[in-house]
C-alpha positions, -999 to 999 in steps of 0.1 A, spaced: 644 -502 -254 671 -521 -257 667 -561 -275 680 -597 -263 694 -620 -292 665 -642 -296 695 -674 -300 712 -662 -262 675 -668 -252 667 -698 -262 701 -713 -254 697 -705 -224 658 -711 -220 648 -739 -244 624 -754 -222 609 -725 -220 607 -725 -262 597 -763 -263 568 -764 -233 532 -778 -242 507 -750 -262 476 -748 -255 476 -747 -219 452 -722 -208 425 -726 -236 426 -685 -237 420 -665 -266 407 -631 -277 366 -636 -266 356 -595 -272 371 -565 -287 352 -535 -270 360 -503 -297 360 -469 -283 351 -443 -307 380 -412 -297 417 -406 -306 447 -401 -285 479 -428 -273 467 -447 -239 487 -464 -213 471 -483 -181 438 -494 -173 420 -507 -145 389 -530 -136 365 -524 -114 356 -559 -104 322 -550 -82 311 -524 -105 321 -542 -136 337 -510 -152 365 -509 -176 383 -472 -168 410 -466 -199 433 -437 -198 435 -426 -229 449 -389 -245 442 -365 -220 407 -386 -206 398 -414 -188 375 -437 -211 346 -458 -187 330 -487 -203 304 -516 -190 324 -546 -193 300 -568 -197 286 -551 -226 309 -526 -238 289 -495 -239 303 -464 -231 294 -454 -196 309 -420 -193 344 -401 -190 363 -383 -168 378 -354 -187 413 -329 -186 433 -358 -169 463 -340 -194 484 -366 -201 473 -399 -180 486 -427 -173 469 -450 -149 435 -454 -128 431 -463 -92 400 -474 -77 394 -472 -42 368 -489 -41 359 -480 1 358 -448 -5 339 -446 -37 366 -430 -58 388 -436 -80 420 -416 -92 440 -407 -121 477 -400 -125 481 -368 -148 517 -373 -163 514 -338 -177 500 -317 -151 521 -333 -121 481 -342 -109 460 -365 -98 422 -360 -105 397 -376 -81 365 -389 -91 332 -404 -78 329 -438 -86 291 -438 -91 283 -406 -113 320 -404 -126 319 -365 -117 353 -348 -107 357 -342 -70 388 -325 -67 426 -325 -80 459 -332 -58 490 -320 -67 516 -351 -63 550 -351 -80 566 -345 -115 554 -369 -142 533 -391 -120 526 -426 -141 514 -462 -124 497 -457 -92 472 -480 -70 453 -485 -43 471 -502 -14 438 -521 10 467 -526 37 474 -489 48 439 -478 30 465 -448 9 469 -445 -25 503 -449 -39 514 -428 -67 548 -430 -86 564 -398 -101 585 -405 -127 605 -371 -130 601 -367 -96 621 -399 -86 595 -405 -60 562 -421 -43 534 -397 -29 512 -413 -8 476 -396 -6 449 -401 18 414 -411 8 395 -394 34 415 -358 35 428 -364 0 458 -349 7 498 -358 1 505 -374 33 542 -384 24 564 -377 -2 594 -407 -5 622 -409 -24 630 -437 -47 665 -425 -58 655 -436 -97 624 -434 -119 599 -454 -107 576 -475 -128 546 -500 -115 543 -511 -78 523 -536 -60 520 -542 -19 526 -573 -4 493 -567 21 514 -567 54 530 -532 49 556 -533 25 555 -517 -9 578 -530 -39 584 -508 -72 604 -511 -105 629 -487 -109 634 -484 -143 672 -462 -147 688 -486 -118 676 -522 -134 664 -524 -93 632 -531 -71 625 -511 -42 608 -520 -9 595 -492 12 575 -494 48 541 -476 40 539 -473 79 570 -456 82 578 -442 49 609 -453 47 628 -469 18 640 -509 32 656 -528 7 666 -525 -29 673 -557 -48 692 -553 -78 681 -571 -112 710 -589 -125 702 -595 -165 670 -571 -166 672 -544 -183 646 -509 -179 620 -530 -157 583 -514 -156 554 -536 -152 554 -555 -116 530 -584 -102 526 -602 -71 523 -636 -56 513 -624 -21 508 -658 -9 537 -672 -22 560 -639 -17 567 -638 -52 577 -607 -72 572 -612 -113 594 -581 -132 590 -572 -167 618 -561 -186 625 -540 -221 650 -571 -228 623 -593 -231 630 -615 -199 605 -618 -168 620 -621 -135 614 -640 -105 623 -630 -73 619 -640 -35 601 -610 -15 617 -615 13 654 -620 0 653 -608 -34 670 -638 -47 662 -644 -84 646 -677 -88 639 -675 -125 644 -657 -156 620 -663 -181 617 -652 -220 590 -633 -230 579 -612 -262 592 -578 -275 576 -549 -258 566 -559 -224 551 -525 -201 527 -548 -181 524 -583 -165 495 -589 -133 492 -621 -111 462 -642 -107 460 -655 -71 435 -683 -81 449 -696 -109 482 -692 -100 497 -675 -133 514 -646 -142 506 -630 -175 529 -606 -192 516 -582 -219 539 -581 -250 533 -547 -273 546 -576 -303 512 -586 -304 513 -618 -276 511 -624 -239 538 -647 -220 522 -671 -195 540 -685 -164 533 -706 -140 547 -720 -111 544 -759 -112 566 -768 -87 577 -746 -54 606 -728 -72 604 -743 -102 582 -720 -129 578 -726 -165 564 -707 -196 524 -726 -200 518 -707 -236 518 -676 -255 482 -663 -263 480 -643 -295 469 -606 -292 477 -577 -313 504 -553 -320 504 -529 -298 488 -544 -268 514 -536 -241 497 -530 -208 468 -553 -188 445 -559 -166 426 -589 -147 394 -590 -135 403 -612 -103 365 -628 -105 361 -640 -139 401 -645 -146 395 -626 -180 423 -604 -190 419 -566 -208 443 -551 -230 440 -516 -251 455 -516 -286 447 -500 -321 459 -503 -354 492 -490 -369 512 -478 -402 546 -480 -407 559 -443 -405 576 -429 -439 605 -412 -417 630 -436 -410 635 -445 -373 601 -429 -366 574 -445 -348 545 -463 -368 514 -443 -365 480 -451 -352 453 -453 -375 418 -433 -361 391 -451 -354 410 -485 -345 410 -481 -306 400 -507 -290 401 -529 -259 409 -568 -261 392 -592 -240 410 -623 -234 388 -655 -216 379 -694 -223 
């Protein structure tokens, strides 16, 4: 990952630095501890069902979100990355970085129905209600494979022409995705399959996580040099770069409240809003925990989940500080 000079950012964003705290009266309410071992990535809510699915080492962790108890597992996902739950159909999915895979599994009993071969590396994926297909994106494999609930099959392979990261639909047909190498979004037709538009990112660096204003047409990017951008769906015109913390591999939009929320692996999230039609501003930063680099909302109570554990510093020099067992654990963040 690559760092901004903190002074170039506020120079050139000190309202941003200067806005009114304590905006959104959120804060840490729960930490829901899972007792297993292993790095994580995504996770995903299940808003009806009120499940919490986790990827996490080479399983899928499934916990009651209201009360935090373990509710199962979906094991041999070798290497996952994300969860998506197709909620009409009763499944959900899992993207199996390390086995080019996705494993399907019933929503109710948790029990493995099958697994679908997609592309190489496959990492964020989601269920798209528009064109009723899940949308996975191989990272390796430069692509998108687009599998259908009701055969579960592949139904279309498309090529990104870069490694993509997370994608979101804009709910008329149109799917955007980070591509991470090319500092570029990319709009296919889900009808068609076919690639549209690619808007290039002109100050973000190695985007990954991706959120959506669908009412707005509003596209929030996450990059590695800890800016968010803002971009017009339709045109791709930037409308804002924003500063956020260190770290950034997630951000998600809640259409309610109107806020984006980007998860920052420093130990914070960035909160934006958009106050005035174009105009968007930083509300707060809500404390979290080191570590804490990807979210999820849960679109009905407007709570926000985020898996971290604790860390040492590593002995080897330029080595990655390593987790400490039995510190995994999911943060709740609420009023």
């Amino acid at each position: 990952m690559k760092k901004a000079n903190l002074l170039t950012l506020v120079l050139l964003f000190p309202c941003a630095f200067t806005y009114a705290q304590g905006k959104t009266g959120m804060h840490i309410v729960n930490k829901l501890k899972i007792n297993s071992d292993g790095g994580w990535d995504y996770l995903s809510i299940d808003v009806p069902h009120q499940r919490i699915y986790v990827s996490h080492g080479n399983q899928v962790n499934i916990l009651n979100e209201i009360t935090g108890d373990s509710v199962g597992y979906i094991p041999g996902t070798k290497g996952v990355h994300g969860i998506a739950i197709a909620g009409p159909f009763g499944k959900g999915y899992t993207s199996n970085g390390k086995s080019a895979s996705c494993t399907v599994f019933d929503l109710k009993n948790y029990k493995i129905i099958r697994e679908i071969t997609v592309g190489e590396n496959p990492d964020a994926l989601f269920y798209d209600e528009y064109s009723k297909n899940v949308i996975v994106f191989n990272g390796r494999g430069q692509s998108a494979s687009i599998i259908n609930p009701v055969s579960d099959k592949v139904v279309a392979t498309i090529p990104l022409g870069g490694k993509p990261e997370a994608g979101v639909s804009d709910g008329k047909g149109t799917i955007y995705v980070n591509i991470e190498d090319k500092n570029e979004i990319v709009a296919f037709d889900i009808k068609t399959n076919k690639v549209k538009k690619r808007y290039k990112l002109q100050t973000g660096e190695e985007p990954s996580g991706l959120a959506i204003d669908q009412s707005r047409g509003r596209l929030f990017s996450v990059c590695s040099n800890k800016q968010m951008i803002v971009l017009d769906i339709k045109t791709g015109q930037e409308l804002a770069v924003l500063p956020i913390g260190e770290g950034s591999d997630g951000v998600v939009y809640d259409p309610i409240l109107k806020r984006a929320y980007s998860s920052n692996g420093e130990g914070n999230i960035t909160v934006v809003q958009e106050l005035q039609p174009g105009k968007f501003e930083v509300l707060e930063t809500i404390k979290t925990a080191k570590g804490a680099r990807t979210i999820a909302l849960n679109t009905k109570t407007h709570h926000l989940f985020l898996p971290t554990a604790d860390f040492t510093p590593s002995q080897e020099k330029g080595k990655r500080p390593q987790r400490v067992p039995g510190t995994f654990r999911i943060l709740e963040i609420g009023k």
